[in-house]
N, CA, C and O atoms as a GROMACS GRO file, in nm:
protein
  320
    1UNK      N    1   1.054   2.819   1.310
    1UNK     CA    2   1.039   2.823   1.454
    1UNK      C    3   0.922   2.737   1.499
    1UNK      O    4   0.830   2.716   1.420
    2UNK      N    5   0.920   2.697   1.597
    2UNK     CA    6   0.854   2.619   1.693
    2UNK      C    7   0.707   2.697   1.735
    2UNK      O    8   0.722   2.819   1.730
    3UNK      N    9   0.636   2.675   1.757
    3UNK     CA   10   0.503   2.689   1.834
    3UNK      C   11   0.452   2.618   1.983
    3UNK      O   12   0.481   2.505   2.024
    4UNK      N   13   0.383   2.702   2.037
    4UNK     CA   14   0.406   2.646   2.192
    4UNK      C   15   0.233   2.529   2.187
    4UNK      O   16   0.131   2.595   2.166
    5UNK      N   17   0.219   2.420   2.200
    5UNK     CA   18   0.104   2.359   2.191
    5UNK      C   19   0.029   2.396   2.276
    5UNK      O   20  -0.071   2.329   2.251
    6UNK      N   21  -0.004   2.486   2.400
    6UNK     CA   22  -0.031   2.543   2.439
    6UNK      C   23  -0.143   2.648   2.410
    6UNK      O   24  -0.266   2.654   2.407
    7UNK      N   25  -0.048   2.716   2.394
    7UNK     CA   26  -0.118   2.861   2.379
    7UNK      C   27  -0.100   2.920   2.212
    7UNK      O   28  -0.165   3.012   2.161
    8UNK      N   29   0.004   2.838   2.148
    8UNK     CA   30   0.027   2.926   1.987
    8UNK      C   31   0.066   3.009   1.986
    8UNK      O   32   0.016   3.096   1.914
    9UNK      N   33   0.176   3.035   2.063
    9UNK     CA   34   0.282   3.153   2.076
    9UNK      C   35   0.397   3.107   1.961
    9UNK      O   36   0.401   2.988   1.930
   10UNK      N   37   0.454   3.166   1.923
   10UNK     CA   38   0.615   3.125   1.870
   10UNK      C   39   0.665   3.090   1.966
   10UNK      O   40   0.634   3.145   2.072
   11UNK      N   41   0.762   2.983   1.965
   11UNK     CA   42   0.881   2.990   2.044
   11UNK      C   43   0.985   3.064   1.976
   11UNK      O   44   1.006   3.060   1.855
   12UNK      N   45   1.056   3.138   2.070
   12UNK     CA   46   1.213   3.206   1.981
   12UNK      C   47   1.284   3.102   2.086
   12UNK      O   48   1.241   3.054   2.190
   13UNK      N   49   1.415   3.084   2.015
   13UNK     CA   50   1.532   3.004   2.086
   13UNK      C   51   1.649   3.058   1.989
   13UNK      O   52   1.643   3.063   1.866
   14UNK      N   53   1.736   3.088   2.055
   14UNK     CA   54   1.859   3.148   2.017
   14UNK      C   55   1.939   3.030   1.984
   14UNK      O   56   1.919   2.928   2.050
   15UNK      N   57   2.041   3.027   1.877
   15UNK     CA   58   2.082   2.992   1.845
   15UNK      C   59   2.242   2.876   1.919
   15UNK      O   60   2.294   2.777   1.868
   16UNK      N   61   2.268   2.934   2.023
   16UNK     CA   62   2.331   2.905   2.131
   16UNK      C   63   2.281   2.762   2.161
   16UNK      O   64   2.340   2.655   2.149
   17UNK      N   65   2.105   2.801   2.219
   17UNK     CA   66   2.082   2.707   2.290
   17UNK      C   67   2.040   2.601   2.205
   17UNK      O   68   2.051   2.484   2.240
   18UNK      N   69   1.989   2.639   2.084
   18UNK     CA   70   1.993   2.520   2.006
   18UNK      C   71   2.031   2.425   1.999
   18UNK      O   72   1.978   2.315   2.013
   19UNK      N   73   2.155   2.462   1.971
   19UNK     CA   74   2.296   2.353   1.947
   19UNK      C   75   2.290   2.254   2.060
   19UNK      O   76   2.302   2.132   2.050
   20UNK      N   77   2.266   2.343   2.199
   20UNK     CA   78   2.243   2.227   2.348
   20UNK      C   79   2.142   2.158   2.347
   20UNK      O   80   2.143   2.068   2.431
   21UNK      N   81   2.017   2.166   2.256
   21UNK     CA   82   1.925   2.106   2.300
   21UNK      C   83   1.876   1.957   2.237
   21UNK      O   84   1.874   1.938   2.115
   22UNK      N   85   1.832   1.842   2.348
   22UNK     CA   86   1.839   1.712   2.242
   22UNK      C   87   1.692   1.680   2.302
   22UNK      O   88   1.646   1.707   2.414
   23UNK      N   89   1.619   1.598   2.169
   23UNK     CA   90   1.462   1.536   2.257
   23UNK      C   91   1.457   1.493   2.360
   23UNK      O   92   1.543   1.412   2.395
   24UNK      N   93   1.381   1.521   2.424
   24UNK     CA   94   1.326   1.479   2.573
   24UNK      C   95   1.370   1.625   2.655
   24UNK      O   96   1.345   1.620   2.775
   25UNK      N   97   1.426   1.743   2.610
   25UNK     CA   98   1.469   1.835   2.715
   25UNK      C   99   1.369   1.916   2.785
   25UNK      O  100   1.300   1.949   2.688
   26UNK      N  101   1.316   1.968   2.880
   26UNK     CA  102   1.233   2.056   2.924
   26UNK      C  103   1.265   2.220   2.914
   26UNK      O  104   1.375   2.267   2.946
   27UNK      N  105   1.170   2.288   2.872
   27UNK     CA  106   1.125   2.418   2.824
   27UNK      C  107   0.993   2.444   2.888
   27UNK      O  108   0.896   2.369   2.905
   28UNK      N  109   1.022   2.614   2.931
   28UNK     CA  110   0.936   2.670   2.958
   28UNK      C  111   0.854   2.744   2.868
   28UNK      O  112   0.935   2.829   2.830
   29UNK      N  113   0.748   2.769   2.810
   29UNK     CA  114   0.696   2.878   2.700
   29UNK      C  115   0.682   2.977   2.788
   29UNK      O  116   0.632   2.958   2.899
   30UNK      N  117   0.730   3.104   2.743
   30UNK     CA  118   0.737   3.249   2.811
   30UNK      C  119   0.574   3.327   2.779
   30UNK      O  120   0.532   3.430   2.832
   31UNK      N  121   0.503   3.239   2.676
   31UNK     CA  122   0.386   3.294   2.677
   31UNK      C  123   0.306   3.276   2.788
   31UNK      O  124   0.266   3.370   2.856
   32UNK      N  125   0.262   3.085   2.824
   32UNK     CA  126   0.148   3.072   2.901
   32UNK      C  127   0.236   2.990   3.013
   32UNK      O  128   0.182   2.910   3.089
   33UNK      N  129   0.395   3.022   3.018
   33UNK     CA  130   0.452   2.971   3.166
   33UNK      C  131   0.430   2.795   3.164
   33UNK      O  132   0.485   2.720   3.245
   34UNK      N  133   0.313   2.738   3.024
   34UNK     CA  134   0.352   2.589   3.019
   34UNK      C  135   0.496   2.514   3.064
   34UNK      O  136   0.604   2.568   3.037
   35UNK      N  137   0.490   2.399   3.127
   35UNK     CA  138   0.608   2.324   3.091
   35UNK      C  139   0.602   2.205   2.989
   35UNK      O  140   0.531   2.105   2.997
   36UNK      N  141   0.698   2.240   2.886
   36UNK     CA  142   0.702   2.196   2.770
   36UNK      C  143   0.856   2.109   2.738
   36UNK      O  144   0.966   2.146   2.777
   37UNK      N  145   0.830   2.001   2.668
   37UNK     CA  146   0.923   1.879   2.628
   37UNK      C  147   0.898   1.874   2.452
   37UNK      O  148   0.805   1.852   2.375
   38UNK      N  149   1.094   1.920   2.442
   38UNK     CA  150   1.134   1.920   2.288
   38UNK      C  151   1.120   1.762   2.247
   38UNK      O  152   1.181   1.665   2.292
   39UNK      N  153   1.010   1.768   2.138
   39UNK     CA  154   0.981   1.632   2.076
   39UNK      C  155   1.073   1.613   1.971
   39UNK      O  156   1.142   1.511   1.975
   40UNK      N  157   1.086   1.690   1.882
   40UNK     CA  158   1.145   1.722   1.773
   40UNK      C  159   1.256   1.830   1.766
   40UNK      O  160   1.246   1.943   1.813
   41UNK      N  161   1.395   1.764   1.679
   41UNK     CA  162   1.463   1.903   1.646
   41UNK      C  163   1.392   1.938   1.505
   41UNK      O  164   1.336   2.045   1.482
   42UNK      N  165   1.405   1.810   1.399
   42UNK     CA  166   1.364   1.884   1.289
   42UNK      C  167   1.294   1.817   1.236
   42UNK      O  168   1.339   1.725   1.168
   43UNK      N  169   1.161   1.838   1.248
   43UNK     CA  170   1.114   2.001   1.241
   43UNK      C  171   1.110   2.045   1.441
   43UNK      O  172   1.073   1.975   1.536
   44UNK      N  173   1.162   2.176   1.438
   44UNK     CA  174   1.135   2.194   1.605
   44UNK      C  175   0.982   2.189   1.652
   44UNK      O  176   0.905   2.264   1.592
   45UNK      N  177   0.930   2.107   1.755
   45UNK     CA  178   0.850   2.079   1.788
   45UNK      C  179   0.845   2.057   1.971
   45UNK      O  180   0.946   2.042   2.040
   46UNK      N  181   0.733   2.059   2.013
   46UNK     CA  182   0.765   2.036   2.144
   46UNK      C  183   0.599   1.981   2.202
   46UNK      O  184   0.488   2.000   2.152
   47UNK      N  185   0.624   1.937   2.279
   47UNK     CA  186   0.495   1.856   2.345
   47UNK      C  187   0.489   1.886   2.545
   47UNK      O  188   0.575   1.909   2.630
   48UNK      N  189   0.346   1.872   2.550
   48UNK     CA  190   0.300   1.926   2.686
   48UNK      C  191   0.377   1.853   2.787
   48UNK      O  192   0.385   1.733   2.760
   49UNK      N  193   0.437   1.888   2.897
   49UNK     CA  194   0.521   1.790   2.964
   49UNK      C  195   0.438   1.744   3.046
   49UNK      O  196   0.496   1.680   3.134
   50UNK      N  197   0.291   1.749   3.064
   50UNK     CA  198   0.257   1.674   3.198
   50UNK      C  199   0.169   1.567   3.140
   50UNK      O  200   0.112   1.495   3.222
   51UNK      N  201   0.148   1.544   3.015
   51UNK     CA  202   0.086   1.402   2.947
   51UNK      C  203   0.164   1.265   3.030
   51UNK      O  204   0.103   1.166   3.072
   52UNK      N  205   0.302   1.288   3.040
   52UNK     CA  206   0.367   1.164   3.041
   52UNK      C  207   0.402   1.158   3.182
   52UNK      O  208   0.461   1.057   3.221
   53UNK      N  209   0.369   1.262   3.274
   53UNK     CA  210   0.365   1.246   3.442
   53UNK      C  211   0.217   1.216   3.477
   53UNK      O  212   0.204   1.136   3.570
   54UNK      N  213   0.094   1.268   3.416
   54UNK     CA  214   0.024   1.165   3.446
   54UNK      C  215  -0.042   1.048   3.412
   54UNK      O  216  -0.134   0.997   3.476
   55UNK      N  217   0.020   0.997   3.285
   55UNK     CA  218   0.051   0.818   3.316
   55UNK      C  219   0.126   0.781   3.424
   55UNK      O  220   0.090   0.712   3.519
   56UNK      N  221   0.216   0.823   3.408
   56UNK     CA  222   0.348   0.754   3.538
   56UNK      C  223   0.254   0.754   3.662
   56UNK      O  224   0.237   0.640   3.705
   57UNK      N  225   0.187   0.853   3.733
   57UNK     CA  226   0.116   0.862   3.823
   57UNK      C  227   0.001   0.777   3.866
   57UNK      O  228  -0.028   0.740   3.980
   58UNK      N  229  -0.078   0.745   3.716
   58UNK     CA  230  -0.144   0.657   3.713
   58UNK      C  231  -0.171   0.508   3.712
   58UNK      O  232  -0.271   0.437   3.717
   59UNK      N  233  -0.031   0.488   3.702
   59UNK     CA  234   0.056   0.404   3.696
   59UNK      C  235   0.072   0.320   3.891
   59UNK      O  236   0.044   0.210   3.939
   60UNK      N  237   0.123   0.432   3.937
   60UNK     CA  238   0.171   0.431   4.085
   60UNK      C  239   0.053   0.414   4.170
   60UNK      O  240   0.052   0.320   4.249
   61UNK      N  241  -0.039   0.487   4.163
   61UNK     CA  242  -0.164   0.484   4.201
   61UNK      C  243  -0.192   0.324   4.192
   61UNK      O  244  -0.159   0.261   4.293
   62UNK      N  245  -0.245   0.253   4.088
   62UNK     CA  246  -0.272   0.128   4.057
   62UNK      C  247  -0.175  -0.003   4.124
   62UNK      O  248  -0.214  -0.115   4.157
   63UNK      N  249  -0.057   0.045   4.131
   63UNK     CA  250   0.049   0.001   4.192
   63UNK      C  251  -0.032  -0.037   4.360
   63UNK      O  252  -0.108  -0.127   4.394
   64UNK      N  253   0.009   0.045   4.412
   64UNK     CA  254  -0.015   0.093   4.546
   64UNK      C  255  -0.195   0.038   4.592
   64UNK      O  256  -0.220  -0.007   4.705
   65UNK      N  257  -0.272   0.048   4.515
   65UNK     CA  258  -0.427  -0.074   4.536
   65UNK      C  259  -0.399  -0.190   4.538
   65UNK      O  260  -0.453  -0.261   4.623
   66UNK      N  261  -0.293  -0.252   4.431
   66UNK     CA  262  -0.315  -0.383   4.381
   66UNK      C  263  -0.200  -0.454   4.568
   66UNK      O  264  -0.220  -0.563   4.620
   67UNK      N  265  -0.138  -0.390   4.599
   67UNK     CA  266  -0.017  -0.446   4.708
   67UNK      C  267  -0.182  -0.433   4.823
   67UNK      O  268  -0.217  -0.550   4.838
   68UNK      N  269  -0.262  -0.360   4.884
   68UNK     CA  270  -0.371  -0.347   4.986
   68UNK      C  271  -0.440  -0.467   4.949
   68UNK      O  272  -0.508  -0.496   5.048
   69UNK      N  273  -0.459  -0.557   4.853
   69UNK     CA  274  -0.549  -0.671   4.814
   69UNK      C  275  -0.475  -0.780   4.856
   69UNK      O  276  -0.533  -0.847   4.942
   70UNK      N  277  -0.365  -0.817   4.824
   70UNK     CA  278  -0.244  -0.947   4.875
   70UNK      C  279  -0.261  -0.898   5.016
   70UNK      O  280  -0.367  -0.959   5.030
   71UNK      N  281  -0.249  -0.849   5.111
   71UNK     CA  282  -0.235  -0.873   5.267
   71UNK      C  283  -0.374  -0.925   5.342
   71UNK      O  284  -0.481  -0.868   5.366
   72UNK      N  285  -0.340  -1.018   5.359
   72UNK     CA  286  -0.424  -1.113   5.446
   72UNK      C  287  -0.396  -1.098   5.643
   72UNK      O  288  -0.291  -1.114   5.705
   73UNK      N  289  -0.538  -1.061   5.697
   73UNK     CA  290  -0.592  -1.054   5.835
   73UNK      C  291  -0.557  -1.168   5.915
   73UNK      O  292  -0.496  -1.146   6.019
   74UNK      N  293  -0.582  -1.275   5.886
   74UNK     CA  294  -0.612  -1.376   5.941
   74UNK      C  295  -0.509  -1.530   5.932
   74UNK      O  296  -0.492  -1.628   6.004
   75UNK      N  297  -0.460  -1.484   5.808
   75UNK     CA  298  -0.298  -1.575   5.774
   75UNK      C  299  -0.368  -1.718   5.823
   75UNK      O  300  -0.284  -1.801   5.858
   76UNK      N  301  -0.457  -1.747   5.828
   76UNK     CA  302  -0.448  -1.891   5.877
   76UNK      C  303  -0.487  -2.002   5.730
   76UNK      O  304  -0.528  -2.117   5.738
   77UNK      N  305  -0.463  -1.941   5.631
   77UNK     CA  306  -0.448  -1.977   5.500
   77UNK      C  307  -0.333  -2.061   5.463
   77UNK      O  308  -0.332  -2.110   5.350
   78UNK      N  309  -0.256  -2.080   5.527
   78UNK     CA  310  -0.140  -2.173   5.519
   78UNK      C  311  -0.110  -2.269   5.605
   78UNK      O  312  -0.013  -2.343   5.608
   79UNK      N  313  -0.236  -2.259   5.698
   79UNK     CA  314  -0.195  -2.338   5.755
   79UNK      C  315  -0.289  -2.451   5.795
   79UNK      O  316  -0.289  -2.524   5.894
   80UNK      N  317  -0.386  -2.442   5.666
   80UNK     CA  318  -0.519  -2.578   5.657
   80UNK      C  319  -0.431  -2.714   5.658
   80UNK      O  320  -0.486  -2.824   5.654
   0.00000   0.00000   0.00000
């Protein structure tokens, strides 16, 4: 069985859902209510799900500065 990276709970998962589950799926741990992403079937493993939302975020952020620097006031730059 799995362990929650979290908190170090077991995960239990029934056998059912097993069979449904493929990497990248989201899980809740019933211990500390984490949201958690199956890394691994075997060995079962799972990883913190908000590592990889905040890159993406950080990401967007940087995005969104770099477009406020290109707009030009005065536009008369094209037309020396």
């Amino acid at each position: 069985m799995a362990t929650c990276p979290e908190c170090d709970i077991e995960i239990q998962i029934d056998e059912i859902d097993l069979e449904e589950l493929e990497v990248g799926d989201p899980w809740v741990c019933e211990g500390c209510a984490s949201n958690l992403r199956l890394a691994s079937l075997d060995p079962l493993e799972f990883d913190p799900e908000d590592e990889d939302e905040d890159e993406e975020s950080d990401v967007d952020d940087d995005d969104e500065t770099g477009d406020d620097d290109d707009d030009d006031d005065d536009g008369d730059d094209w037309d020396d």
